[in-house]
C-alpha positions in Angstrom: -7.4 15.6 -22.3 -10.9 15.8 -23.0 -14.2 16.9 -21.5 -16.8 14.6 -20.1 -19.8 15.5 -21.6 -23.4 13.9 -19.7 -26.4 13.2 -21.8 -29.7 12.7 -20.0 -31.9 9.7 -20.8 -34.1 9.2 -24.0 -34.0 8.9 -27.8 -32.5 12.2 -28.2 -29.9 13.9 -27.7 -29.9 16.4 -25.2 -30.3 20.1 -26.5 -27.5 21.5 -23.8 -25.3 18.6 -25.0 -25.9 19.0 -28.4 -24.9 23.2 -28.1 -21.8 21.8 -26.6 -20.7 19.1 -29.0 -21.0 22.1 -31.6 -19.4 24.9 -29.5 -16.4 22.7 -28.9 -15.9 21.4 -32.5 -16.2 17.9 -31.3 -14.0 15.1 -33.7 -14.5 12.3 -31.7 -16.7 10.9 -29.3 -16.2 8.0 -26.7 -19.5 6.7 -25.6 -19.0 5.2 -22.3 -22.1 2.7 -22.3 -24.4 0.6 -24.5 -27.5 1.2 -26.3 -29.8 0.0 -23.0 -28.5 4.0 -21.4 -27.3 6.0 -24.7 -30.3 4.5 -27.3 -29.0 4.2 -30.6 -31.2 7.1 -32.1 -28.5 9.2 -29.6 -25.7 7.9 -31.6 -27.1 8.5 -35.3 -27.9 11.7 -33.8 -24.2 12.2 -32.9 -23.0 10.7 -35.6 -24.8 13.3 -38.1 -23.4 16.1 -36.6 -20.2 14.8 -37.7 -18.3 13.6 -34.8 -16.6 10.1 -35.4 -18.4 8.1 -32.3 -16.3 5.1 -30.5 -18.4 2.5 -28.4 -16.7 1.7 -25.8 -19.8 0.2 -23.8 -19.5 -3.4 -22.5 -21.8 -5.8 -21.3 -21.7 -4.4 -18.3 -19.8 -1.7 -15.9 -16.7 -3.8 -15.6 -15.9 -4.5 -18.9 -16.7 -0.8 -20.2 -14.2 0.4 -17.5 -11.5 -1.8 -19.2 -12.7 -1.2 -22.7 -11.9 2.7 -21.9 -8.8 1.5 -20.0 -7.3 -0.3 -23.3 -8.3 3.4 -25.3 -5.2 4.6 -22.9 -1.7 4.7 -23.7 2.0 3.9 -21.5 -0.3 2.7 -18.8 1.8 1.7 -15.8 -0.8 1.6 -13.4 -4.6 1.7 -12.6 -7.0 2.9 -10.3 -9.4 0.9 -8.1 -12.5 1.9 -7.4 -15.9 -0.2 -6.2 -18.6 2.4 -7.3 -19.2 5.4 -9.1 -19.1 7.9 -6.8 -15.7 6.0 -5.7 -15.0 6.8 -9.8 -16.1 9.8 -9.9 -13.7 10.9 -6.7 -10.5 10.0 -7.8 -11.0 10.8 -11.5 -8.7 14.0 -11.5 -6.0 12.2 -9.8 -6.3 9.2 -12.2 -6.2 11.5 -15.2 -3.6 13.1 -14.1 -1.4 10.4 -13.5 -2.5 8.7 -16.7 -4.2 5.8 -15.1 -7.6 4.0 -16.0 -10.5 3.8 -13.3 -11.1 0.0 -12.9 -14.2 -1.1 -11.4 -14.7 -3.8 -9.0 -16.5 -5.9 -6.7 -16.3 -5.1 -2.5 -15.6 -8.8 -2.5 -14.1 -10.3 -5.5 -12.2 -9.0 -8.7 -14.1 -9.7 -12.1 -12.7 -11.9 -14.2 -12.6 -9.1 -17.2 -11.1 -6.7 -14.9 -8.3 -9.3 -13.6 -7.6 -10.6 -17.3 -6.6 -6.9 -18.1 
């Protein structure tokens, strides 16, 4: 029950993003990734503005897509998906059936992802 708001690349934040954070009285905000996409300098900026900022980046894709997946409550199942775009395509169903996007390999299941 919130938006998903994109940032572009660099070590600020982005104006249009920014303007939005503010319009929408933003308390909290889940970054989805480390400080190698969204720098650090992103995140003081956030932080500043007032917002309470979560990190919920991992060391990689598969472990942020389970960090966000323990953020979730009365999970009773999840979704599967191998890419983004595969994310990114059965979001609205997943959020409307309550259920985290879990990314995977074609070939095998990460141990993170499994262990969850």
């Amino acid at each position: 029950k919130a938006p998903i708001i994109l940032t572009g690349a660099g070590n600020e934040l982005d104006r249009a993003t920014k303007a939005e954070l503010t319009k929408l009285e933003v308390k909290t905000v889940y970054v989805t990734s480390g400080t190698a996409v969204i720098k650090q300098s992103v995140i003081d900026e956030i932080k500043a503005m007032g917002p309470t900022v979560i990190s919920l980046g991992g060391k990689d894709k598969y472990e942020t897509s389970v960090n966000i997946a323990k953020k979730m409550e009365r999970v009773t199942k999840v979704a599967i998906a191998n890419s983004i775009p595969d994310a990114l395509s059965i979001a609205s169903i997943a959020a409307a059936n309550n259920q985290p996007i879990l990314l995977t390999d074609k070939d095998t299941v990460p141990s993170v992802v499994s262990s969850y």
